[in-house]
LOMI-310409 format. One line per field, with one value per residue (C-alpha): x, y negated, z negated; residue in one letter. Coordinates in steps of 0.05 Angstrom, whole numbers, padded with zeros to 5 digits, always signed. Example, Ala and Ser with C-alpha at 12.3 -4.5 7.8 and 13.67 -1.06 7.14 Angstrom:
// LOMI-310409
x <- c(+00246_+00273)
y <- c(+00090_+00021)
z <- c(-00156_-00143)
residuo <- c(A_S)
***
This chain:
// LOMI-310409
x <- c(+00466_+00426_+00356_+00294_+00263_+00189_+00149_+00108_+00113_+00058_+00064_+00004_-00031_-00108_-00169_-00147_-00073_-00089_-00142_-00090_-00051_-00093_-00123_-00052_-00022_-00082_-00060_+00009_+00049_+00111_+00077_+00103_+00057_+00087_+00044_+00068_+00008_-00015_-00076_-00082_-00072_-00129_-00099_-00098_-00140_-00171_-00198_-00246_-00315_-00341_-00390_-00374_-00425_-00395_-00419_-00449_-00391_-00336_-00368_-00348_-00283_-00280_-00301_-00254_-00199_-00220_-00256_-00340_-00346_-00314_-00362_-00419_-00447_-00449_-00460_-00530_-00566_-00588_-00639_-00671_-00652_-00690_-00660_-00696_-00671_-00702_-00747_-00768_-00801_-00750_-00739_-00713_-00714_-00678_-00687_-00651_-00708_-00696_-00630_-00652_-00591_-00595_-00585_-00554_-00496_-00479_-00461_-00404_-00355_-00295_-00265_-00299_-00263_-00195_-00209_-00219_-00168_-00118_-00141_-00137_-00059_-00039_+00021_+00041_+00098_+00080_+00128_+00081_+00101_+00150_+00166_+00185_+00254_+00274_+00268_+00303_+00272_+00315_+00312_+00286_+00270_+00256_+00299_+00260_+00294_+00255_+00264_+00227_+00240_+00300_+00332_+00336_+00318_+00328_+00273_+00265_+00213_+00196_+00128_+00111_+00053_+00039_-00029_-00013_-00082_-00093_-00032_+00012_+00093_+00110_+00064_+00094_+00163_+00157_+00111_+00054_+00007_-00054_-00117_-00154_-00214_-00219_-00305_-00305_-00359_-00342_-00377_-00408_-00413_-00451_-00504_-00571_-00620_-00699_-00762_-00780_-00729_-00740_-00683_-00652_-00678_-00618_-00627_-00587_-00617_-00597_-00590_-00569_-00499_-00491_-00519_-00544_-00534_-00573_-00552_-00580_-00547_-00559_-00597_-00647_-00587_-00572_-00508_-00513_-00459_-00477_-00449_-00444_-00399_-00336_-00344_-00414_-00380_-00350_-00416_-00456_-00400_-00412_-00481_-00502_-00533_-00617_-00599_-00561_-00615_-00665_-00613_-00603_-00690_-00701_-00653_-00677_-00748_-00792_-00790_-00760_-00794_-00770_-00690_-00650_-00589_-00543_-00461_-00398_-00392_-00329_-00324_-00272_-00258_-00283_-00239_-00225_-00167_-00139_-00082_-00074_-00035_-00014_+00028_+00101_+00160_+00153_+00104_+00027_-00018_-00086_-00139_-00137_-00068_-00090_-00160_-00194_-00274_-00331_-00372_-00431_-00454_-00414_-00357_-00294_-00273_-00308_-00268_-00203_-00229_-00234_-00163_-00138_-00185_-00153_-00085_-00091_-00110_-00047_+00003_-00019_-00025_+00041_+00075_+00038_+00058_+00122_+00139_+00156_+00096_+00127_+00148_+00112_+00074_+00039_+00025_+00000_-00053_-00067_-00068_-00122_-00167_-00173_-00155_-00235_-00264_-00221_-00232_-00308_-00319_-00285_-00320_-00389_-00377_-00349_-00410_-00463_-00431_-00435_-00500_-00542_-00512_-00527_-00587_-00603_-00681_-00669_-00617_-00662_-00718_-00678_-00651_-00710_-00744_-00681_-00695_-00767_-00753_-00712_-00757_-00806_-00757_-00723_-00671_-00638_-00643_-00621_-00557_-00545_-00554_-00504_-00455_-00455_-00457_-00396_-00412_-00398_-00337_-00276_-00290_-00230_-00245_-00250_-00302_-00345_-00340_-00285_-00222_-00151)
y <- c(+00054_+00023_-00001_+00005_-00065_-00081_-00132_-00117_-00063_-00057_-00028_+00004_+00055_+00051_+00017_-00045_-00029_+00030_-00008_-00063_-00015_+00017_-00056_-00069_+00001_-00007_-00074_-00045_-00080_-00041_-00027_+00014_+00039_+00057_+00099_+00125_+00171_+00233_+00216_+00289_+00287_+00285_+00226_+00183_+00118_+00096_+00159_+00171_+00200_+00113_+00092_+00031_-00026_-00044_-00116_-00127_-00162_-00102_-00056_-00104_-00107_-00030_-00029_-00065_-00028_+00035_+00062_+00050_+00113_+00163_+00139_+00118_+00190_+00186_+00114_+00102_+00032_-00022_-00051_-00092_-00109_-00123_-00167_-00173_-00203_-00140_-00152_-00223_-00246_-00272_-00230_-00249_-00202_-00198_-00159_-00150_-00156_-00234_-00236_-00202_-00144_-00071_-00074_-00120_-00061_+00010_+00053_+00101_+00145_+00120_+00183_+00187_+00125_+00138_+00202_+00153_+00113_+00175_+00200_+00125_+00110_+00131_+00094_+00067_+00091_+00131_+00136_+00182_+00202_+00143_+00093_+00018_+00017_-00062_-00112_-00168_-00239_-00280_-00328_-00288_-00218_-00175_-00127_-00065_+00001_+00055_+00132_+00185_+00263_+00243_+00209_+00132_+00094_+00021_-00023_-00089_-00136_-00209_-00204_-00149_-00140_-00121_-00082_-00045_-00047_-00083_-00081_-00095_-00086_-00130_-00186_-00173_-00171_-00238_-00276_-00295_-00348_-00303_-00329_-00277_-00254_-00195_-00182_-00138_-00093_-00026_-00009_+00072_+00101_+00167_+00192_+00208_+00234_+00205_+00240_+00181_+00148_+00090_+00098_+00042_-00001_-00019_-00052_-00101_-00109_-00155_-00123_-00151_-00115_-00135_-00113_-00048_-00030_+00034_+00038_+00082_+00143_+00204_+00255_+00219_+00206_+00132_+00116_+00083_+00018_+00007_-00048_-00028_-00063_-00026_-00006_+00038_+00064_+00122_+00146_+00145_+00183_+00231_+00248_+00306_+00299_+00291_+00238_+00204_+00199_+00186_+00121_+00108_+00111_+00058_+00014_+00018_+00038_+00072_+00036_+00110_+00156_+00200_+00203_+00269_+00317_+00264_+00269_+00261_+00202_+00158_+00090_+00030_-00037_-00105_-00156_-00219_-00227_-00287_-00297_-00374_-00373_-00298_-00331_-00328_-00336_-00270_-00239_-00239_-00207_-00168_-00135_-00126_-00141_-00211_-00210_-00168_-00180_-00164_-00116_-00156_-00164_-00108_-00163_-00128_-00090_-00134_-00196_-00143_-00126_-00199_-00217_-00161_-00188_-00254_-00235_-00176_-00244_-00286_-00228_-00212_-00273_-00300_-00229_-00236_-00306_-00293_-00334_-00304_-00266_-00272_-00360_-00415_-00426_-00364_-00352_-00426_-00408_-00354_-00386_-00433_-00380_-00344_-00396_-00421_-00349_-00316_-00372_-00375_-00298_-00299_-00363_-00328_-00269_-00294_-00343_-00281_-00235_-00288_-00322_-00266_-00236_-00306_-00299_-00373_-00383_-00440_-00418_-00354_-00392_-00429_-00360_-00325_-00394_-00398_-00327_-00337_-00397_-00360_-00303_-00363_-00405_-00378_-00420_-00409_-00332_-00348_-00383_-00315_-00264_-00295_-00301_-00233_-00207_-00242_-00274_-00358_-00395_-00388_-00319_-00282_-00239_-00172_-00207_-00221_-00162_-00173_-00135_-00170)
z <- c(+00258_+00312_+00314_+00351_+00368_+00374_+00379_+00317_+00253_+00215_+00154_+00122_+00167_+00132_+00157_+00176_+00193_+00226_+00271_+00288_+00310_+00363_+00385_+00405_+00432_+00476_+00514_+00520_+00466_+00433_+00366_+00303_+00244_+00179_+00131_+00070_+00060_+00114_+00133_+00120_+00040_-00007_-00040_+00020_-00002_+00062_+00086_+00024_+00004_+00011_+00073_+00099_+00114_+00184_+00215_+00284_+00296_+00268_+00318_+00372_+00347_+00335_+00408_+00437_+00391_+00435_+00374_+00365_+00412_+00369_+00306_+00335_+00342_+00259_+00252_+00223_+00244_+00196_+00220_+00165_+00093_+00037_-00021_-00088_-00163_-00199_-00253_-00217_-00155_-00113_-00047_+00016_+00088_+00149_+00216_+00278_+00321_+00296_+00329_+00384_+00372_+00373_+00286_+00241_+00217_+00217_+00160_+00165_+00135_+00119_+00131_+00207_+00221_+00190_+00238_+00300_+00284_+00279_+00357_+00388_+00364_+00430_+00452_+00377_+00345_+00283_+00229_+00167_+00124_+00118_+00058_+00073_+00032_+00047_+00096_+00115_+00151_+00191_+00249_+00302_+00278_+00217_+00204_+00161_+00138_+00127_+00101_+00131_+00129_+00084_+00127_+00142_+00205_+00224_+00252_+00289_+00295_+00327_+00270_+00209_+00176_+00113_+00116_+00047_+00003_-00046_-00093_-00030_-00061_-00002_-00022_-00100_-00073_-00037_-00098_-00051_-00091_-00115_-00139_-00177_-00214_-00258_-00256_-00314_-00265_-00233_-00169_-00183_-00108_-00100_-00044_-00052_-00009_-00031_-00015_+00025_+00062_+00115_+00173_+00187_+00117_+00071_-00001_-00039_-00106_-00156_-00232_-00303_-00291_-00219_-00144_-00138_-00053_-00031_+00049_+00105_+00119_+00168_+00158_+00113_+00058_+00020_-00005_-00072_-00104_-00167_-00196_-00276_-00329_-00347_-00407_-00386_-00324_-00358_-00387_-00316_-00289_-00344_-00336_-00307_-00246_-00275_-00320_-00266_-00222_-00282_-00293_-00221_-00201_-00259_-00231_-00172_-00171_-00118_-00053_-00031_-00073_-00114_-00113_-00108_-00090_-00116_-00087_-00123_-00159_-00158_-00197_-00171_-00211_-00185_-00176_-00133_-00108_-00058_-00027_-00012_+00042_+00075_+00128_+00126_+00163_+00219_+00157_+00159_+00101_+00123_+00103_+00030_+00021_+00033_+00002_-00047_-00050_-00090_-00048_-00052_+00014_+00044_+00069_+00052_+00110_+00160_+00134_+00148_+00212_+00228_+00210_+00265_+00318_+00318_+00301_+00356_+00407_+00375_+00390_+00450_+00493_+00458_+00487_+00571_+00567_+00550_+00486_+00410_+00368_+00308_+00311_+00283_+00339_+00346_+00261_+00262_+00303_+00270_+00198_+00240_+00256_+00193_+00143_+00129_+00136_+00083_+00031_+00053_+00043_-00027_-00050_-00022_-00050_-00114_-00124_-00110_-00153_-00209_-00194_-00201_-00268_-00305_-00354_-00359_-00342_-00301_-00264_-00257_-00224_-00185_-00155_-00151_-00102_-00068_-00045_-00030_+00004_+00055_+00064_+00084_+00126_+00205_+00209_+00145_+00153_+00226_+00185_+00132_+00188_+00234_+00174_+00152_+00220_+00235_+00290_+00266_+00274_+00310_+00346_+00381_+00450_+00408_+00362_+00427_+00456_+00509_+00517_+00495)
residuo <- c(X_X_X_X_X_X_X_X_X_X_X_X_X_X_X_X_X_X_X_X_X_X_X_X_X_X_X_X_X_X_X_X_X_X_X_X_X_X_X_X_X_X_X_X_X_X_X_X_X_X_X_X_X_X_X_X_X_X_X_X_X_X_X_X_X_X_X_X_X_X_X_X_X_X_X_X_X_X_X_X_X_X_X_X_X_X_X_X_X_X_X_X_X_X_X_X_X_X_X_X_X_X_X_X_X_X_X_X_X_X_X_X_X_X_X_X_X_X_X_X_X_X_X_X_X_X_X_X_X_X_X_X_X_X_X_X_X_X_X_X_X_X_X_X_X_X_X_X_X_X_X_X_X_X_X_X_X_X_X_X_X_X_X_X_X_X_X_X_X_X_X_X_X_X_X_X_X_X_X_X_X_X_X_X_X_X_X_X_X_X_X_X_X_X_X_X_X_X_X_X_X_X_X_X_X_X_X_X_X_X_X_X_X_X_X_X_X_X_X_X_X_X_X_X_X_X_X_X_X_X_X_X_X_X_X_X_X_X_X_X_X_X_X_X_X_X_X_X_X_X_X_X_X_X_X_X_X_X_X_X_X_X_X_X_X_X_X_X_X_X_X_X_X_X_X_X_X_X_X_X_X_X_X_X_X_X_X_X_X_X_X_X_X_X_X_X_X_X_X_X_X_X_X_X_X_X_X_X_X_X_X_X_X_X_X_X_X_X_X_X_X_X_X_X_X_X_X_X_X_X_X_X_X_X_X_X_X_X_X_X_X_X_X_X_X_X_X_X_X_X_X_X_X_X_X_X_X_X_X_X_X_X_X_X_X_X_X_X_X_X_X_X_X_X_X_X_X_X_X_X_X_X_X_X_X_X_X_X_X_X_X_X_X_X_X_X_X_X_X_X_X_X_X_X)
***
């Protein structure tokens, strides 16, 4: 049986994968996407009932994928944030008009943009529903079989990618050195809509059990994380929906009135997980297959979004300039690029999610001034908001803006 030969397969047609895939079928490279889910089928895990807290710098890179245009339209702004430890006095804000940029973020479906993504694969081979069944690396190519419509088909690749969530079987099959962190937290996400709200305003309040996000929504709506620890998950999700929002307005308090009309709740276990070095031979880890985050801070997806933007730029220029995607060369440079931002994010995140849980009073006041301190200081919240916004270090063409 013959095969077909590409320059890259990606395997894992979510989020991240799924946006790889149309950064590249747009500058013309011979791209394959293998998805094991319809993006059609209620169990499909990327195109859920979450928001997602996208970065200044994500919608350039979504904009140069060919896709901010198809979710803007339901993309609300964030324009400021407000950051408090509740129950103390430390709080810290940020605005756009600081960084002279339209807003800091936008909030959007996760299903609108596993919607985008399925309209801009024009170009890309799609092979759904399709199961990787083995793959094979050798000097110059991967070889990958896969079964589809009960039948098997024979791939070939100078690079793959394994863009398969978080318990990635190819990143099990090949015993990838993992550093992780079991939180003991779930994050709760639901959608409210208060009797007050402040367009544009997102919160990130720090609790006893973790951060509690409330982020801006259309139509007046916030979507809630609560971070809770595991073994009182199971009793929020049982509430009905009064006693929820009782719970849920003293965590939070009143900064927008009186909360109500509360969505479907859904609860997902906190953990960090690392992968010290998702570079192999012709084999590259993304998204959540490489890195697993706390969502403090909203840095998951943008950190994914981040790996395709510079390994979109790798692929790409090693393909118009003639020389192999997939050799040493090209996944060196791309282990330079993304090496210190993956380990950054999961120390950041990590070091959040565990600072602000500690009871010890000193520690406490040390928080709570650090906070204040940046509220009072420019130049550090100069520092944060360009951090979270993606736009520091080593920033590929789709990360400023420009096309590949």
């Amino acid at each position: 049986m013959s095969s077909t030969e590409y320059d890259l397969v990606i395997v894992g047609g979510g989020l991240v994968g799924g946006s790889l895939a149309c950064a590249l079928g747009q500058a013309g490279l011979r791209v394959c996407l293998v998805e094991a889910v319809s993006p059609q089928a209620k169990v499909q895990p990327s195109y859920d009932e979450r928001v997602i807290a996208l970065s200044w710098g994500s919608r350039a890179i979504l904009d140069g994928a060919g896709l901010w245009s198809r979710i803007s339209a339901e993309a609300e702004r964030i324009t400021r944030v407000h950051v408090s430890d509740r129950g103390h006095f430390g709080f810290a804000r940020l605005d756009h008009r600081d960084e002279g940029v339209e807003a800091l973020g936008y909030v959007a479906p996760a299903r609108l943009i596993g919607r985008a993504i399925q309209s801009g694969l024009g170009g890309v081979d799609v092979l759904c529903p399709a199961r990787l069944i083995g793959f094979r690396i050798q000097n110059d190519r991967v070889d990958l079989e896969i079964a589809m419509a009960g039948k098997s088909r024979l791939l070939s690749a100078s690079l793959m990618v394994a863009a398969d969530g978080g318990d990635s079987s190819i990143r099990h099959r090949l015993g990838f050195a993992v550093v992780e962190r079991d939180y003991g937290h779930d994050a709760i996400i639901s959608t409210v809509t208060p009797d007050r709200p402040r367009p544009g305003l997102a919160f990130e309040r720090f609790t006893d059990t973790g951060p509690l996000a409330m982020l801006p929504m259309t139509e007046g709506r916030y979507s809630v994380v609560w971070t809770a620890r595991e073994h009182e998950a199971d009793e929020i999700l049982n509430l009905d929906d009064q006693a929820f929002l009782r719970r849920l307005q003293e965590r939070f308090g009143y900064r927008l009135g009186g909360l109500g009309r509360p969505g479907r709740r859904v609860a997902y276990s906190l953990k960090l997980r690392l992968t010290r070095d998702p570079v192999r031979e012709r084999l590259v880890l993304i998204g959540n297959a490489a890195h697993t985050l706390h969502p403090v801070a909203g840095q998951g997806f943008n950190l994914g979004l981040r790996d395709v933007a510079a390994l979109a730029q790798v692929v790409t220029d090693s393909v118009r300039e003639g020389r192999d995607p997939g050799a040493k060369a090209a996944l060196d440079t791309y282990r330079r690029l993304r090496g210190r931002d993956q380990f950054n994010a999961g120390a950041a995140t990590d070091f959040l999610a565990r600072l602000f849980v500690n009871p010890w009073a000193p520690l406490r006041l040390s928080r709570d001034l650090g906070l204040v301190g940046l509220d009072l200081l420019p130049g550090a919240r100069h520092l944060l908001a360009r951090r979270f916004m993606g736009m520091t270090g080593n920033m590929p063409r789709l990360a400023r803006g420009l096309p590949l």
